[in-house]
Every structure is written in structure tokens, then in C-alpha cells.
N, C-alpha and C positions, 0 to 999 in steps of 0.2 A: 595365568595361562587361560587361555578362553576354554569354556565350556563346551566347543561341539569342537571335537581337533579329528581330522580323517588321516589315514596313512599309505601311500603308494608305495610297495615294493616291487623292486625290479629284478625278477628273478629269472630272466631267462637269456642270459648271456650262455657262452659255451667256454672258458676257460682253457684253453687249446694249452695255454704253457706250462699246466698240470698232467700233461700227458704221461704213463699211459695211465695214471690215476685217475684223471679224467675223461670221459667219455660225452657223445654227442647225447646222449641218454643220460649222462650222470656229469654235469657241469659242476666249474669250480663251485658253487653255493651248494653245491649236495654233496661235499667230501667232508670228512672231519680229518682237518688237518692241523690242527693245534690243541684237541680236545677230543671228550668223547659226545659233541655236537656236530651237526653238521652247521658251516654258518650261514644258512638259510634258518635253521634252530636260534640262532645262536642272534639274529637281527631280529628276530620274534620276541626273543626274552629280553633284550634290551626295552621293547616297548612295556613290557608289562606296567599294570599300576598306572599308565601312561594315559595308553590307548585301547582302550577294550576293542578285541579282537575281531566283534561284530562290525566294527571301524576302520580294519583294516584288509584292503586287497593285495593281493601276492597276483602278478600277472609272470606268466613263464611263458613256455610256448608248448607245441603239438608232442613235439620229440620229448619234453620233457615231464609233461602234466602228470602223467601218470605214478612217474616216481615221485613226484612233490606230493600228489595225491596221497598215495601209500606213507612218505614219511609223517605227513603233516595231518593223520588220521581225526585226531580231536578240533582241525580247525575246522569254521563254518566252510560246506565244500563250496556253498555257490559263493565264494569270496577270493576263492583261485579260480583264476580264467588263462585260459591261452589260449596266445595270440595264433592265426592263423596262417602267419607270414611275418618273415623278418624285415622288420619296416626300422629300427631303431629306436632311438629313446623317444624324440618328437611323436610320435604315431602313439608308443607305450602312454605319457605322459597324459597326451591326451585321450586314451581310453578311460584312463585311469581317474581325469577330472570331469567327462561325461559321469563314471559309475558317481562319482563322489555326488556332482549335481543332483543327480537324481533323488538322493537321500535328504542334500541338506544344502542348500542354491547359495548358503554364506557360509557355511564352514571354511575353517583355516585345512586346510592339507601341508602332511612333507610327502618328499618324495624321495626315498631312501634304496641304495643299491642292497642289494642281500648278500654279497662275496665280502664285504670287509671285514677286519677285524678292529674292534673297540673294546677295551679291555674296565673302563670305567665304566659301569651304567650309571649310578648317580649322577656323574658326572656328563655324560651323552643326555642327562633327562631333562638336566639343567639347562645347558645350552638350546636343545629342542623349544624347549619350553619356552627361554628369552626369545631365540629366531619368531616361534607362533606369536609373541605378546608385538615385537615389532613389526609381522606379520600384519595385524591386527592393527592396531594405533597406527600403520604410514599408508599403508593397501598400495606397498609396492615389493615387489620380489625379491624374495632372500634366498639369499643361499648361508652356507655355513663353509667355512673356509678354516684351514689345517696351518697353525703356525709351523713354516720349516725346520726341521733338524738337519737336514743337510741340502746340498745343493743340486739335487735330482733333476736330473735332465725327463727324464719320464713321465712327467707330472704336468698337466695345466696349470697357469699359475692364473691367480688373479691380486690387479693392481688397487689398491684402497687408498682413500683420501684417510681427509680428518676424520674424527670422531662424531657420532651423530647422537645427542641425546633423547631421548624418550621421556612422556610423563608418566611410566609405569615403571624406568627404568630408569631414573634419573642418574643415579650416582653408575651406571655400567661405563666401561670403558672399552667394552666388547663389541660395538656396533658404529660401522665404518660406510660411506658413500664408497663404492665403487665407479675408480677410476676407468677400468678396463681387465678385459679378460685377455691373457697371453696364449700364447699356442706354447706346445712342447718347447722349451727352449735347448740350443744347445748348453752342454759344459759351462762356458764362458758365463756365458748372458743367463743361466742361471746361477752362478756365482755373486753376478750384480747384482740379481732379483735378490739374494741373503741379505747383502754388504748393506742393502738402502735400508730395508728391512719392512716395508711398508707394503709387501707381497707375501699373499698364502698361497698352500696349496688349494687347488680346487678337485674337492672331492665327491662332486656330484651330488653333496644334498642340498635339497632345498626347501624351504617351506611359502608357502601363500593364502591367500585367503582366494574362496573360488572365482567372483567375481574379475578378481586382480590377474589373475590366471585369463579368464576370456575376454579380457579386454586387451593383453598383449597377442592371442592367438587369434583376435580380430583382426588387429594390428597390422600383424609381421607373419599371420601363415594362417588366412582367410580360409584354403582347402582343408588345414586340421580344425578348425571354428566350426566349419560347416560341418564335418564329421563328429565333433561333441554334440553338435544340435540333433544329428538326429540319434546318437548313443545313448543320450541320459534321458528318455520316454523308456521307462523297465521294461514295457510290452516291445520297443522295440530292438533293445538289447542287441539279444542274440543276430537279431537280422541284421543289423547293421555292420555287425562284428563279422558276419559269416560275408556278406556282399559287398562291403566298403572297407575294410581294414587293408586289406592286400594293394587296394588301389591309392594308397595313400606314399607320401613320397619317403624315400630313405635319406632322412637326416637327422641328425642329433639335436635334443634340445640344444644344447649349448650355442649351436650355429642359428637355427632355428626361431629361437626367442632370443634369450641369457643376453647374447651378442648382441643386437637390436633394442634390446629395451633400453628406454632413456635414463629410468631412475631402477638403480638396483642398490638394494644394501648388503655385506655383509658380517656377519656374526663371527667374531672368531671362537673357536671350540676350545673347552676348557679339559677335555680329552684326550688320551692318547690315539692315534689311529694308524692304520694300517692297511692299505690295501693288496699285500704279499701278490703280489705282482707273477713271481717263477718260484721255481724251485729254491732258488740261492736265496728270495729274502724269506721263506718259509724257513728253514734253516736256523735263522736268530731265536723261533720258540721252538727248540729240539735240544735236547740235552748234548752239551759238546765235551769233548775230553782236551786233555792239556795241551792236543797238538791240532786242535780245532776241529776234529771232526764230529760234524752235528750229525745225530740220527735218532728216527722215534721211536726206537728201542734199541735193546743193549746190542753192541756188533763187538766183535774182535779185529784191532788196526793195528799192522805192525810194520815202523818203519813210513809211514802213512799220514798226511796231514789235510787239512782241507778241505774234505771233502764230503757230499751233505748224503744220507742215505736214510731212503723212503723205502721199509718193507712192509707190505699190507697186513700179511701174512706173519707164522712163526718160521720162517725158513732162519737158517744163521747165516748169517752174513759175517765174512771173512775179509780185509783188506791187506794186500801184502806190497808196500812198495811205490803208491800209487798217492797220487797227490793232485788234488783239484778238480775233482770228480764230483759226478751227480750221479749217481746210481739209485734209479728207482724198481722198485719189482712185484708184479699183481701177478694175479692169477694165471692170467697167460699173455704179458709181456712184458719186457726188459728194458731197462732205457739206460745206459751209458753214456754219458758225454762230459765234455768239458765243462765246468766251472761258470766261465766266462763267457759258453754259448747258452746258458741258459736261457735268453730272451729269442732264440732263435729255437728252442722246440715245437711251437708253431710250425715252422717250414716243414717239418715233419710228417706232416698231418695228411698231406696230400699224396704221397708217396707208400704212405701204410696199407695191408686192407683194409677193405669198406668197411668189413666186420670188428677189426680194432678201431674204428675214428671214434 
């Protein structure tokens, strides 16, 4: 693994399908929903041993600084920043590889979401580690890519050739040319993507060396190029951040570079992962009873099956009758629905008060 390794976390999404658990103040990476972490905590401790934390940037945003601030007390503060405007991952990534330059103009960087769950770290340290070494030896773009367990429609998928060997990594059998990045597929055509089997999920990490990074944002999005140059002068940091971020355009690494670049590799993870998407696949780490109903503490179900139930609080929770339900309950909101509209609690959001979003 190289000696000078940087790390981007991307902490400032809003998790809208965690509602009302979640807030525009307290996004899914600030809830602990499988543990007594939150997994913003929980993507920290994964690096340890790894990455010394003076190495690593957590970017969020305005709405949310303050609370990441307060949890993440013992981290370096000037190593959380937030963003001034929601511009997307592309605008993020490359703040992210400005701050890195500035430190160290050849280090390898990942670039890591903070909402997932990974239940290995040995195993997450391993793979990081291979991704930074092919990082390194090719000085082309990795990403790290999720062997499928089922045929998820929700997921990006990316297409992989043959196998690519390395001289640090001779005998792996984990690093692959990419053929192509898919969009969401339906049902079907992610069925295919299983059946061929030579498709992962794409889970949005990735790692690079800095150089390899600003010669594709030369490349393919000259406007974010131009805004690294003038972000990674420390003195001019802040100013850049406070007058140029917001003018930067909204799109997604993935569209942005990923898509466009010529030569990309990926790494398959030797890892479980998870990105608990809604309520319903939060649900799989909650203790279930024999007629499936998952909840993060003890409830009474009678008659009752199916159904997932989120209490913040010690209130008792009773179910009489009722089948396929989401029932979640904080402090001062309630959420009841179907099962199966979990991916639509979003829609939600717009309709609520201001004061619950």
C-alpha cells in the first residue's frame, strides 16, 4: 500500500427515505440505525490503522456542519468543511482533491460515502488497500465494485472485462478493465446483468492517485479543473469555497468523469456491503420474530406479520391484526405505511411542515 494514502468522505446527502428519523439537520449518516454508531462513526472506524485521521476530510454541508461538528468532537475541526451549496458529487469530489493537493500533489486518495453499511473491516482494509496499490502502479481510476446477491433493480451497475494483473499484485484475481457503467436497470436487464455474471454493483467508491484525478478533470470538466487550481493554495481555501463552489455545475461524478474516462479499472470487494436504501432493507439488521416482524426493540404482535417497526424512544409498541407495515415513531412524528411503498417516503417530504423536513 503506498505510504502517503488521503481519504474523501461524502457526508452531506439528506436521506429523505429515513423519515421522520431523518431530518434535513440529522441525514441518514447521522442516525444509528443498526448499532449504537452513527454511520458517519461507523465509515471513520472502518479507516482506522489505515488512515490517520489528520488524512482524512468529512465534507457535509451548512445545514448539517454543526451536528457532524458536535458528534465528531475529537476529530481535526479544520478537516470538516461544508459545502456552501448543493452542487453534487463532481463539485464535492473536487473540493475534496483541491484540499488533498494542497497537502501532498501525489498522493493516492479514496473517496468514500459515509451512509453505508460494511460489516467487515479487515476485510474493507484489504480491498482499499489492493484498489490504492493498482491506484498507484496503473495511474488510472478505480473504483471498487460489489459482487451482486440479488438482481436489484436500484443499483448502478458496472460492466468488467478480463482480468488485469499487477506487479505488486500478481497472483489477484480481483482487478478487472472496465467495460462500461450501466444506468439503473430494470427488473429484467438486471437479471441478465446476474445471469452473465461479469457485472458489479457500483457503490460509489473510489480511489486515485492526485495527479490521475486532474488530468481526467482537465479532460472532461475543465470548469471543475479550474476550481481545484484555485482551492488547493491553503491561503486561498476559504475564498474560493465561499465565491466559486455555488457557481459550479450540478452533476455527478459518475456522469461527469467515471463515464468519460478512457481507462478505468475495477476492484472487486472482498466485503459485505450495504447501502440500506429505506426502511424495508434496514429491517434485515432488526431482530425478527417467527412471523417476520423485524423491530429495534422488543414490541408486542398479535395475529401480525411483516412488518418493520422503528421506535426511537421507550414507548410500547403494540400490533394487532396488521400486516406489512412500516411503522416508525420519534419524538414528535409518526410514519405509517405500506411495506412496499417504502421507496416512495420521499414523496413525503414536500407535503410535511417546514419544521418536520
Amino acid at each position: 500500500m503506498p505510504d502517503s494514502m488521503y481519504a474523501l468522505i461524502l457526508a452531506g446527502g439528506s436521506g429523505e427515505r429515513f423519515w421522520p428519523l431523518s431530518r434535513r439537520a440529522r441525514p441518514k449518516q447521522l442516525l444509528r440505525l443498526v448499532s449504537d454508531k452513527t454511520l458517519l462513526e461507523e465509515t471513520l472506524a472502518r479507516l482506522e490503522g489505515l488512515i490517520p485521521r489528520e488524512r482524512i476530510l468529512i465534507l457535509t454541508n451548512a445545514e448539517q456542519e454543526n451536528a457532524v461538528r458536535k458528534l465528531l468532537r475529537n476529530f481535526p475541526k479544520e478537516n470538516i468543511v461544508a459545502e456552501p451549496a448543493k452542487r453534487d458529487t463532481a463539485a464535492a469530489v473536487a473540493l475534496g482533491t483541491g484540499w488533498v493537493t494542497a497537502r501532498d500533489h501525489a498522493a493516492i486518495m479514496a473517496v468514500l460515502p459515509a451512509d453505508h453499511i460494511i460489516t467487515n473491516r479487515t476485510a474493507f482494509q484489504e480491498t482499499l488497500a489492493l484498489a490504492a496499490d493498482v491506484a498507484e502502479e496503473t495511474s488510472e481510476l478505480v473504483t471498487i465494485g460489489i459482487k451482486p446477491t440479488w438482481a436489484c433493480p436500484g443499483f448502478g451497475y458496472i460492466e468488467h472485462g478480463k482480468p488485469v494483473r499487477l506487479r505488486k499484485r500478481p497472483d489477484s484475481d480481483a482487478i478487472h478493465r472496465v467495460v462500461r457503467f450501466r444506468e439503473k436497470p430494470n427488473l429484467d436487464l438486471a437479471e441478465s446483468f446476474l445471469r452473465k455474471g461479469n457485472f458489479r454493483w457500483n457503490a460509489g467508491m473510489f480511489v486515485w492517485s492526485v495527479p490521475t484525478v486532474l488530468r481526467e478533470f482537465n479532460r472532461h470538466a475543465p470548469e471543475l479543473a479550474d476550481f481545484i487550481s484555485q482551492v488547493r493554495a491553503p491561503e486561498n481555501f476559504e475564498k474560493a469555497l465561499r465565491e466559486h463552489f455555488s457557481k459550479l455545475p450540478r452533476i455527478s461524478f459518475d456522469y461527469a468523469i467515471m463515464e468519460k474516462a478512457d481507462r478505468v479499472l475495477v476492484v472487486e470487494a472482498s466485503f459485505d456491503w450495504d447501502d440500506i436504501g429505506s426502511w424495508r432493507t434496514v429491517a434485515n439488521y432488526f431482530e425478527k420474530d417467527q412471523h417476520g416482524n423485524a423491530a429495534n426493540r422488543a414490541i408486542t404482535a398479535v395475529d401480525s406479520s411483516n412488518n418493520v417497526v422503528f421506535e426511537e424512544n421507550e414507548t410500547t409498541v403494540a400490533l394487532l391484526g396488521v400486516h406489512n407495515l412500516i411503522v416508525v415513531r420519534t419524538e414528535d412524528a409518526l410514519l405509517i405505511c405500506d411495506r412496499h411503498e417504502a421507496e416512495r417516503i420521499k414523496d413525503l417530504i414536500g407535503k410535511i411542515p417546514p419544521e418536520l423536513q
